[in-house]
C-alpha positions as CSV (number, residue, x, y, z in Angstrom):
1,X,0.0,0.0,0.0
2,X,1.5,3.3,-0.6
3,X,2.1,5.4,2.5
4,X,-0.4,8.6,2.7
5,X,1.6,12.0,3.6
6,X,0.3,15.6,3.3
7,X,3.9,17.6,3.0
8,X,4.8,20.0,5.5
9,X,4.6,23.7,3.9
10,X,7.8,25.9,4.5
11,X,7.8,27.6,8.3
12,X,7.0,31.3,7.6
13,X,7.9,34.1,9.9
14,X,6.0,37.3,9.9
15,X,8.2,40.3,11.4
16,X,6.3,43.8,12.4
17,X,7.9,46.8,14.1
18,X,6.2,48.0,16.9
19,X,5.5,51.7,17.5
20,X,8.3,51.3,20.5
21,X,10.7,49.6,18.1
22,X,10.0,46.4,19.9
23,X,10.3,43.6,17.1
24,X,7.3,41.4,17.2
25,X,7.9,37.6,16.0
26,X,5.0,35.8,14.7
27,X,6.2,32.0,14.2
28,X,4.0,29.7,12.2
29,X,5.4,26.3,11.9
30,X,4.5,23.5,9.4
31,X,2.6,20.7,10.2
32,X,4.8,17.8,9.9
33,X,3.8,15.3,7.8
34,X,1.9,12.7,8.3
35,X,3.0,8.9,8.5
36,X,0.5,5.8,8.7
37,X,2.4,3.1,7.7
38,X,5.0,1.0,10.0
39,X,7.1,-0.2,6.9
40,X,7.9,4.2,6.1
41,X,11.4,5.1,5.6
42,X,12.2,7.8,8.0
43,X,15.5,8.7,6.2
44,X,13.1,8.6,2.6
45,X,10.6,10.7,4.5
46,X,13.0,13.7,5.5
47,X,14.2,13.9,1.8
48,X,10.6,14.0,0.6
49,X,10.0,17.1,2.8
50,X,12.8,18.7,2.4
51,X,12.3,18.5,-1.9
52,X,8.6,20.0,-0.7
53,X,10.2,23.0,1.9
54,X,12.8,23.8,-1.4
55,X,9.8,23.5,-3.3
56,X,8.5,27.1,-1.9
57,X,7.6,29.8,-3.8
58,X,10.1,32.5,-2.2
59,X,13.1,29.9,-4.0
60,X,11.2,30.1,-7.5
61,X,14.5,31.0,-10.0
62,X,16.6,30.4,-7.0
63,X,19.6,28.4,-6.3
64,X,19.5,26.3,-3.1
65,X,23.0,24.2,-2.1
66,X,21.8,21.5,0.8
67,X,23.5,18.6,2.2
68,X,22.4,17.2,5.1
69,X,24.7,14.8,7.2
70,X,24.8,12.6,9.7
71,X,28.1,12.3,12.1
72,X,27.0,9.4,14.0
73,X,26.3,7.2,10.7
74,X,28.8,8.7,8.5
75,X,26.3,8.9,5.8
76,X,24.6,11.6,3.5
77,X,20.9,11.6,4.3
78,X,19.8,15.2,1.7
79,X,22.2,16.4,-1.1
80,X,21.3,19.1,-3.6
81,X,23.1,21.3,-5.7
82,X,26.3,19.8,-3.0
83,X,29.1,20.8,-5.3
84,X,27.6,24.0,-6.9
85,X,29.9,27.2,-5.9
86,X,27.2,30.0,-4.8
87,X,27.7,33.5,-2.8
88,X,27.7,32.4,1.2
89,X,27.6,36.3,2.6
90,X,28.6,35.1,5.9
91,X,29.0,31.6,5.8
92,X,32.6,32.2,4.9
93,X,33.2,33.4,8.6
94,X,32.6,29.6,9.5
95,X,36.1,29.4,7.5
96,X,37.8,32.3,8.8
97,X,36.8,31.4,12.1
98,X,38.6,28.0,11.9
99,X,41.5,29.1,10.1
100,X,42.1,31.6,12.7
101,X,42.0,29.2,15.5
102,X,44.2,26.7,13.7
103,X,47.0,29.8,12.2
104,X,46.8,32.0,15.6
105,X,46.0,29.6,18.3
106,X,42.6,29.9,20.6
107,X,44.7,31.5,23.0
108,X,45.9,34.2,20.8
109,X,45.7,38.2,22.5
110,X,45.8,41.2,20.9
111,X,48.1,43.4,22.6
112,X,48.0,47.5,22.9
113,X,50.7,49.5,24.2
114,X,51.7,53.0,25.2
115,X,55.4,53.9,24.9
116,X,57.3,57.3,25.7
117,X,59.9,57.8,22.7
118,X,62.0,58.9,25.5
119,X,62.5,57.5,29.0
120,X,60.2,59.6,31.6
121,X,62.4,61.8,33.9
122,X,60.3,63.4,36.7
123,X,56.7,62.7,35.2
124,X,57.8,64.6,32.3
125,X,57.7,62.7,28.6
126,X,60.6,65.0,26.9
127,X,59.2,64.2,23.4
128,X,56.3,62.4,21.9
129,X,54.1,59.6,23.1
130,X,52.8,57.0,21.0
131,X,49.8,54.2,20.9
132,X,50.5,51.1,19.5
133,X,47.4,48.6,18.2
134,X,47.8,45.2,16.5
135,X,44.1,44.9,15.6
136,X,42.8,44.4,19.0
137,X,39.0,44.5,18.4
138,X,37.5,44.9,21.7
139,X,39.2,48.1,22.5
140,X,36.5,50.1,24.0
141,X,36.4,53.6,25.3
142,X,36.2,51.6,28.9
143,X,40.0,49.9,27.9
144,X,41.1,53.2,26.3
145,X,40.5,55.0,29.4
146,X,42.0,52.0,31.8
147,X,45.1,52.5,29.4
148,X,45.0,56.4,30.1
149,X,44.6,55.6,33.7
150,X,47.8,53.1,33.8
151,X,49.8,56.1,32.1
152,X,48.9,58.2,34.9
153,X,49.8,55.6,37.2
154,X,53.4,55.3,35.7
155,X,54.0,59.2,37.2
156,X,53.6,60.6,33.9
157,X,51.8,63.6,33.8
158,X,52.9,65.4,30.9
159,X,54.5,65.0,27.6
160,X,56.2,67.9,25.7
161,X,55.8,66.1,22.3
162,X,52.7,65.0,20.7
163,X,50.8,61.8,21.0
164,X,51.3,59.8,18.1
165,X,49.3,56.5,16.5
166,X,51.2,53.8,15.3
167,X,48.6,51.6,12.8
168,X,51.6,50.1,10.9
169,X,50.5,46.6,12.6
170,X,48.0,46.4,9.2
171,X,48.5,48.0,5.8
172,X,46.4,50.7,5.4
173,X,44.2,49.5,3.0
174,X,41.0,50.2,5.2
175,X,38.2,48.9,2.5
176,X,38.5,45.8,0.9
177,X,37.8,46.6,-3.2
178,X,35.1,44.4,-3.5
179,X,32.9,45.2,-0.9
180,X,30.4,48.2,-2.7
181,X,30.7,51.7,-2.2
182,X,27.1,52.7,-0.8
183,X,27.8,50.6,2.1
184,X,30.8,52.3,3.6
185,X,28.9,54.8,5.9
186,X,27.1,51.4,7.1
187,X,29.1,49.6,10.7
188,X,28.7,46.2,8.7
189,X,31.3,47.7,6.3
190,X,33.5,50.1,8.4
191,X,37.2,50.6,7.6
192,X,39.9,48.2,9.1
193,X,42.7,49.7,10.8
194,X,45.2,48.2,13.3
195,X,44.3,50.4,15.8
196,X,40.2,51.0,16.0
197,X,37.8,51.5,18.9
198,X,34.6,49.8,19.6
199,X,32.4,51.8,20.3
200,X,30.0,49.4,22.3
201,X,29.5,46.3,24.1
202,X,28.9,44.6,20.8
203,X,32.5,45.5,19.8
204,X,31.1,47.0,16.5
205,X,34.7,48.8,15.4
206,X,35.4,51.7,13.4
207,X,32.1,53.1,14.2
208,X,30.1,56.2,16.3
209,X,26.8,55.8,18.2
210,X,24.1,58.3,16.9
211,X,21.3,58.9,18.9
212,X,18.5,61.0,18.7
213,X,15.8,62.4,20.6
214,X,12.9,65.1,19.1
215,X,12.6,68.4,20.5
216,X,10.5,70.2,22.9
217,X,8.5,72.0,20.2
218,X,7.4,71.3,16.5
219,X,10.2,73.1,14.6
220,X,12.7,72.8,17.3
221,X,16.1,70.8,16.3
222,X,16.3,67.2,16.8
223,X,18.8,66.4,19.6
224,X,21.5,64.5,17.8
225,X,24.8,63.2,19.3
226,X,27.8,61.1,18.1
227,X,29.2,59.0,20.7
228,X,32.4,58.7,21.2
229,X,32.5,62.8,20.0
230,X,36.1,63.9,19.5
231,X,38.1,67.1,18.2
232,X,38.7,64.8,15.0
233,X,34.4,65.0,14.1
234,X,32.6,67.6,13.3
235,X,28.4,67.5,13.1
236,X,25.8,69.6,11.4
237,X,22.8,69.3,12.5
238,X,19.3,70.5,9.8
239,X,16.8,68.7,11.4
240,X,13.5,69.3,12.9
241,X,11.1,68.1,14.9
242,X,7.5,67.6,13.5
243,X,4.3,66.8,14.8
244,X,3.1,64.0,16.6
245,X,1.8,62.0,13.8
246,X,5.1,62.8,11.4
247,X,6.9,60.4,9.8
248,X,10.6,59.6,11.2
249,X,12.9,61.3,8.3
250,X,15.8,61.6,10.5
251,X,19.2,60.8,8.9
252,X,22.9,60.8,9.8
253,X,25.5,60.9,7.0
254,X,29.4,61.9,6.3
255,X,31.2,63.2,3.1
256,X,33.3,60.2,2.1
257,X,37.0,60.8,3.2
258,X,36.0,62.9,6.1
259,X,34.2,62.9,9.3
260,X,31.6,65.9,8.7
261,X,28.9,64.6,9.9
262,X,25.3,66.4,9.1
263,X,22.1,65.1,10.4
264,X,19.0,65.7,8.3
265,X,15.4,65.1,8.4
266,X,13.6,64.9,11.9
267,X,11.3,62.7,14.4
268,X,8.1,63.0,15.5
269,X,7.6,65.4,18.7
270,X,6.7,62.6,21.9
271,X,8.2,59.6,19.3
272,X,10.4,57.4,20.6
273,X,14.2,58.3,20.7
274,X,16.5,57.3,17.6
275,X,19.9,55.2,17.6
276,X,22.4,53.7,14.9
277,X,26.0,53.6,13.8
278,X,27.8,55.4,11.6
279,X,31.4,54.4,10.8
280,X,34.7,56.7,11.0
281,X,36.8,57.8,8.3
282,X,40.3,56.4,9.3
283,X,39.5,55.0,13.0
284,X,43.3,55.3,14.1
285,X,42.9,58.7,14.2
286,X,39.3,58.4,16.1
287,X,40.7,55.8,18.5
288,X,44.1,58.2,19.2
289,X,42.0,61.1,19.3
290,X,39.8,59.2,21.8
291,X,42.8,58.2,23.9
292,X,43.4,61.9,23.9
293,X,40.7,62.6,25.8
294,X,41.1,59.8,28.5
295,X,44.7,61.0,28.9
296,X,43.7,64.7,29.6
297,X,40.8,63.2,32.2
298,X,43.6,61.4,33.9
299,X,45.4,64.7,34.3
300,X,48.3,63.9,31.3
301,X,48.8,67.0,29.6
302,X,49.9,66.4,25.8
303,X,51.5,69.9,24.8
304,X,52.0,68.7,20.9
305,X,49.2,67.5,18.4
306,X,47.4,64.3,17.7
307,X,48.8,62.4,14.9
308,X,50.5,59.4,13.1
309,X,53.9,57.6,13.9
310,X,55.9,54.6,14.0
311,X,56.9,54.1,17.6
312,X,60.8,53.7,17.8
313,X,62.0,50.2,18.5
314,X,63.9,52.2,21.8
315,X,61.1,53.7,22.6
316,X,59.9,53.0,26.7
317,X,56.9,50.9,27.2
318,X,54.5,52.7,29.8
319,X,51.4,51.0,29.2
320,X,50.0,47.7,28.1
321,X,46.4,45.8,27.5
322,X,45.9,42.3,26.3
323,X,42.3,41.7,24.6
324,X,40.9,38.3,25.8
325,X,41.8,35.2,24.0
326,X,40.6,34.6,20.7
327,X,38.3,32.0,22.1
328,X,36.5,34.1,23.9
329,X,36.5,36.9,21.2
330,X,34.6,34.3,18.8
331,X,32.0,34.1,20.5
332,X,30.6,38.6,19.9
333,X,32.3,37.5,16.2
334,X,30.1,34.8,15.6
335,X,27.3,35.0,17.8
336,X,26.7,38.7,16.1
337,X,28.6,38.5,12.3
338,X,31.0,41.3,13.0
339,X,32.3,41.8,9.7
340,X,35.0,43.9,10.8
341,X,36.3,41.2,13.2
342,X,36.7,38.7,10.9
343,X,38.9,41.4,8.1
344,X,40.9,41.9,11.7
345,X,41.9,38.0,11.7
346,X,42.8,38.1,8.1
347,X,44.9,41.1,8.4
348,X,46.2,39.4,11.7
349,X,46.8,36.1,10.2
350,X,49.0,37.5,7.4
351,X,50.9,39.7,9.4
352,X,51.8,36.4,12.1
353,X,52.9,34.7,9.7
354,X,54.4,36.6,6.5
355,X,55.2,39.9,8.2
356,X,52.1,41.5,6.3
357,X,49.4,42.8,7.8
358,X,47.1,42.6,4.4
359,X,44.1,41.1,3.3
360,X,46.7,39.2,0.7
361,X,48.8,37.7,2.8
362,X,46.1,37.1,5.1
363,X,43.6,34.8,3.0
364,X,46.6,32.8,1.8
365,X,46.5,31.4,5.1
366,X,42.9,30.3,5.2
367,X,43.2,26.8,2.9
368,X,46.1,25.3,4.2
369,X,44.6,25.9,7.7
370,X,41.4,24.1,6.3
371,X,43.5,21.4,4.9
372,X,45.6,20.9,8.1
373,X,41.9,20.3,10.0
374,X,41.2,18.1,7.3
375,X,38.5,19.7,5.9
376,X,38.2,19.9,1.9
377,X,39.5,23.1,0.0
378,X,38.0,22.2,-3.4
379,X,36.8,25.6,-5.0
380,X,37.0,27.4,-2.7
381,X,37.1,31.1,-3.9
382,X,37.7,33.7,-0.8
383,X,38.3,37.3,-1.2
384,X,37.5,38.5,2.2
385,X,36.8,37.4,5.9
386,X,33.3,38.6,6.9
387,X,31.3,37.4,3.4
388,X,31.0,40.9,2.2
389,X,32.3,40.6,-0.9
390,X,30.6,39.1,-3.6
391,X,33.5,37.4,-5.1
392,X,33.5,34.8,-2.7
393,X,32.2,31.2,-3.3
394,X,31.5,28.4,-1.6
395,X,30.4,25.1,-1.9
396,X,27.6,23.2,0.6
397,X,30.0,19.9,0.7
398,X,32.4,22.1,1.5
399,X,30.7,23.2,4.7
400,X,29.7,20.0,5.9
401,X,33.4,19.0,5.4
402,X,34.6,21.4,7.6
403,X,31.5,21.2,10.1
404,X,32.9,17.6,10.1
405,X,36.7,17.9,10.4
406,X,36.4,20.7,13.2
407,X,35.6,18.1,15.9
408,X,39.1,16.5,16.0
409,X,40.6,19.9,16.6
410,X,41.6,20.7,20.8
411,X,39.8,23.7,19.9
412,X,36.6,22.6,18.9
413,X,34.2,23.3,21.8
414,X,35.4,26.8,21.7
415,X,34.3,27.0,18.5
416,X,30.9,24.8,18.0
417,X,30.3,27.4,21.1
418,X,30.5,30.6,19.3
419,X,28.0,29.8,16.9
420,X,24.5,31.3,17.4
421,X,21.9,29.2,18.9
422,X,18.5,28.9,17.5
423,X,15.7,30.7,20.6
424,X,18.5,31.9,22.7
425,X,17.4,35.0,24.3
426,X,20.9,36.0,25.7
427,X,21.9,37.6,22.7
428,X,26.1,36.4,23.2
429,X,24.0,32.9,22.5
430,X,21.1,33.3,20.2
431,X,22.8,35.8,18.4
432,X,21.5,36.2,15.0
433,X,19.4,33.4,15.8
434,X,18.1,34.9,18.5
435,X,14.3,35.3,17.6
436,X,14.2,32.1,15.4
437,X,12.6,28.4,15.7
438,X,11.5,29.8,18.7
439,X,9.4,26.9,20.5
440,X,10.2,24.0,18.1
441,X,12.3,21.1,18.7
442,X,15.5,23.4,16.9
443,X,14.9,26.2,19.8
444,X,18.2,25.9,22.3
445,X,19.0,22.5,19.6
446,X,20.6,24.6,16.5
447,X,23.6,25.9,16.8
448,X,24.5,27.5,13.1
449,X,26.1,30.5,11.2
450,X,23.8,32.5,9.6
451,X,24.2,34.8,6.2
452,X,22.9,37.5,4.5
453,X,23.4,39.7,1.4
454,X,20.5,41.3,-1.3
455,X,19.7,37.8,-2.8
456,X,22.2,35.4,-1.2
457,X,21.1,33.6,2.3
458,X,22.9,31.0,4.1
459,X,22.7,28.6,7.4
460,X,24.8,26.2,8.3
461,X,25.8,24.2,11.9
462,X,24.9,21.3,13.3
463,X,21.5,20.1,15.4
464,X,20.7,16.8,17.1
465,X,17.7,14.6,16.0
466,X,14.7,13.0,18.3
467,X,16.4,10.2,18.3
468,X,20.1,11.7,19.5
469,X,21.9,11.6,16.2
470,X,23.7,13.9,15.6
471,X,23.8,15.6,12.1
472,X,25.3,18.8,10.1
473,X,23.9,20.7,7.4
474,X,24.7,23.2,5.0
475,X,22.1,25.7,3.2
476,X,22.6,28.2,1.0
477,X,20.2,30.1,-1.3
478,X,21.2,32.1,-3.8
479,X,18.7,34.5,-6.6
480,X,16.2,34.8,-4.6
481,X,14.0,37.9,-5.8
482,X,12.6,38.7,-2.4
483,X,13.5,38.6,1.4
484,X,15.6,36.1,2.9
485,X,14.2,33.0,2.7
486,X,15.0,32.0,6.6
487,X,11.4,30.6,6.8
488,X,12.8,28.0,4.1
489,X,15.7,27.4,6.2
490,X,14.0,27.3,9.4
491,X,11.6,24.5,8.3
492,X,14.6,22.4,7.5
493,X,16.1,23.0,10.3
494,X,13.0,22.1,12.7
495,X,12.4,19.0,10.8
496,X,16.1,17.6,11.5
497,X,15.4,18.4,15.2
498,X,12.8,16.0,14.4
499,X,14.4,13.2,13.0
500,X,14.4,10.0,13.8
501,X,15.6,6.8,11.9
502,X,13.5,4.5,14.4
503,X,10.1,6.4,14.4
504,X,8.3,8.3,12.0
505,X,7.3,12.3,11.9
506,X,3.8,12.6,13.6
507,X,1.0,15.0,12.2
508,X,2.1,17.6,15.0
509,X,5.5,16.7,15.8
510,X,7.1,20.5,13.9
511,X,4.4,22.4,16.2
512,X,5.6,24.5,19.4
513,X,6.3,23.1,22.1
514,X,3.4,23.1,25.1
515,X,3.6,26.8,26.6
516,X,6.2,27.9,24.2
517,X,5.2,31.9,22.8
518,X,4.1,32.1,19.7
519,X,5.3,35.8,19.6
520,X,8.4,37.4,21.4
521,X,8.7,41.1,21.8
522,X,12.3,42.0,21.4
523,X,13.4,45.4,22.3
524,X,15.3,47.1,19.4
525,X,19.0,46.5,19.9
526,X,20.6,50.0,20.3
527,X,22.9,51.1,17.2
528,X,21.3,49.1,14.2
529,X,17.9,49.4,12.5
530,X,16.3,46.3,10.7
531,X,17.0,47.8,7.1
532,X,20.9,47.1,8.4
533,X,22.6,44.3,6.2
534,X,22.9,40.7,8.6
535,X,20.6,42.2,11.2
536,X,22.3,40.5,14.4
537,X,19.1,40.4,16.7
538,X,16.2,41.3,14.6
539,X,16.9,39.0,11.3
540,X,14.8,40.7,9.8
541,X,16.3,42.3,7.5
């Protein structure tokens, strides 16, 4: 007799903004489909739904690389399109992750330091003063000022010289030539620089907060602000506040090769306050000018100007600050996509090993890294880190392979660790997966690297079955006309939570859980809007 199924449909997620820029998350899941007969293949079954989730219309003209595997039974149970190179947008941080753990080591620092170019006699620097970066990317204003404070603590308390940045860690090649020009003013492409602040807890580098708040009166300026401001920004601000039932037309841009800010547009009077990032032009000089600041709160006077250098090989160390470990640094990198991290472990990759702190010498590093885990290299074309770049291309076999390989490494929990998990509501573990497969049997199961660029989406990781097994998989969509298909992806998802080579899928086995929400209001994460490219906590862009 054949075996009656009704197909699950593709899991659809409906995003709204709230008024309060709350994100509301509507989750409809599929209804699983249904088995009757005891003599079903289970492993037949999955690959029948997943050919019906691919099947949906958001993929029609689309390209969709999936392999599904299993790591307990060393077999293939879903392959499509497996060796087909296609875009991954940020799946390629799943190999610049790895290669960076294998080429630096997961114990790997980035080190700052302060140095006087000549010994301090009394308190008194007799020349200039110079800040050193390697690429650390969780130098925050907090660290710049602990660094400020240890200068003070040295005895010095003035320097007759000027303070001077010493970027020469890194080339200074700040924007990678593929990535496209409109997106330089966005934090998902700021400029890469050796020495860079971040300017939050996210560790988004080379960037400003902007916030914004209306004004008393209709007419009256918006209250804008850049944080960190320094002498190095300037900021013109044309807005104006309009009624209570305006439409939010506030905007914050720079002229390229500058920092003149000018804010434009305006918010509604009694609306809700505004916030997003803006990169830097040339964030050493942000970052020195920022450690400027912190120096003169600390009482060190700097009688000279705030520039560039290269610190003398002589010169006196007074300061010093080791970023954490690199394994702990994976885990704002992947949990959140930082692009900018992941051009920082190029850069620092190449410069470790060839002397050159360049995206060149850098990627060279990433393939034999792969192929010293043991996972396969075959056409592998990477121009960048982060996924930014469009000439990149990936395979889906290729994913699994290193998904695979990965688990033999010393390094590997560390790793598997810093990749987003599906429902997690801490966002350093949900991450970009924060608001999805919530209350299905993926939520807190998932763990998998998201991607996103105008027509290319990607998710890849790994995600146990019913029954314990233990499986990987690899999507990635490319030509897709409209959003991101992450309902697509979530369905398959859910349904490998679900499988099971022992039972069959029942009718309701893909629905939530029993008191799981079936919407989640997640305040807006300050500094990026949903139109941002890879949306970290909304996903909904």
């Amino acid at each position: 007799m054949p075996v009656s199924r009704v197909i699950p449909h593709a899991q659809t997620l409906l995003f709204a903004i709230t008024t309060s820029a709350a994100l509301v998350v509507s989750t409809t899941v599929p209804a699983a489909a249904h088995v009757s007969a005891d003599d079903s293949d289970p492993v037949a079954d999955l690959r029948t739904d997943i050919d019906t989730i691919l099947d949906d219309p958001s993929l029609e003209g689309a390209t969709s690389g999936v392999v599904v595997r299993s790591l307990d039974e060393d077999d293939t149970l879903y392959s499509r399109n497996a060796a087909t190179p296609l875009l991954p947008a940020s799946n390629m941080k799943l190999l610049t992750s790895a290669a960076a753990m294998d080429v630096l080591g997961p114990d790997y620092t980035f080190r700052t330091t302060v140095s006087a170019g000549e010994d301090p006699s009394d308190g008194v620097v007799d020349g200039d003063l110079y800040i050193t970066g390697t690429g650390d990317p969780s130098l925050t204003v907090d660290a710049v000022a602990d660094l400020a404070g240890e200068v003070a603590d040295s005895g010095v308390t003035e320097v007759t010289g000027d303070l001077l940045a010493d970027d020469t860690w890194f080339d200074d090649t700040r924007l990678h030539p593929d990535w496209e020009e409109d997106d330089e003013p966005y934090y998902y492409a700021a400029q890469i620089s050796a020495l860079t602040l971040a300017a939050n807890d996210d560790l988004d580098t080379g960037v400003v907060n902007v916030t914004a708040t209306p004004g008393d009166r209709v007419g009256y300026p918006v209250d804008v602000a850049l944080e960190p401001m320094t002498d190095n920004l300037s900021l013109t601000n044309q807005t104006k506040s309009g009624t209570a039932t305006s439409a939010r037309t506030l905007d914050v841009r720079r002229k390229p090769g500058g920092n003149a800010f000018t804010a434009t547009g305006g918010l509604p009077l009694g609306g809700s306050p505004y916030a997003t990032l803006r990169t830097v032009h040339e964030p050493t000089d942000h970052a020195a000018h920022v450690f400027a600041d912190a120096l003169a709160d600390q009482g060190v006077k700097v009688h000279g100007e705030v520039g560039r250098g290269t610190t003398p090989a002589d010169s006196e160390e007074v300061a010093v600050r080791h970023s954490d470990e690199l394994s702990d640094l994976l885990i704002p990198f992947m949990k959140l996509s930082n692009n900018g991290h992941a051009e920082i472990l190029i850069k620092a990759m190449g410069r470790e090993t060839l002397g050159e702190g360049t995206w060149q010498a850098g990627l060279v590093q990433v393939k034999p890294a792969l192929d010293r885990i043991g996972a396969s290299v075959k056409d592998v074309r990477q121009a960048d880190g982060s996924g930014l770049s469009r000439g990149n291309l990936l395979r889906a076999d290729i994913v699994i392979s290193l998904l695979d390989a990965v688990r033999d490494e010393p390094w590997y929990d560390a790793w598997r660790t810093s990749l987003p998990v599906a429902g997690g509501q801490d966002r350093m573990v949900g991450g970009t997966l924060r608001n999805r497969m919530v209350g299905t049997a993926a939520d807190g199961n998932v763990r998998a690297k998201t991607g996103t660029l105008t027509g290319v989406s990607a998710l890849s990781g790994y995600v146990t079955g019913t029954g314990g097994e233990e499986l990987v998989f690899a999507i990635i969509n490319n030509g897709h006309s409209g959003p991101a298909p992450r309902d697509v992806q979530d369905a398959i998802a859910v349904r490998l939570a679900e499988f099971s080579r022992t039972t069959t899928t029942s009718a309701d086995a893909l629905q939530p859980r029993p008191g799981a929400p079936r919407a989640l209001d997640v305040p807006d994460a300050p500094g990026r809007s949903v139109g941002d490219l890879e949306c970290t906590w909304a996903e909904a862009c």
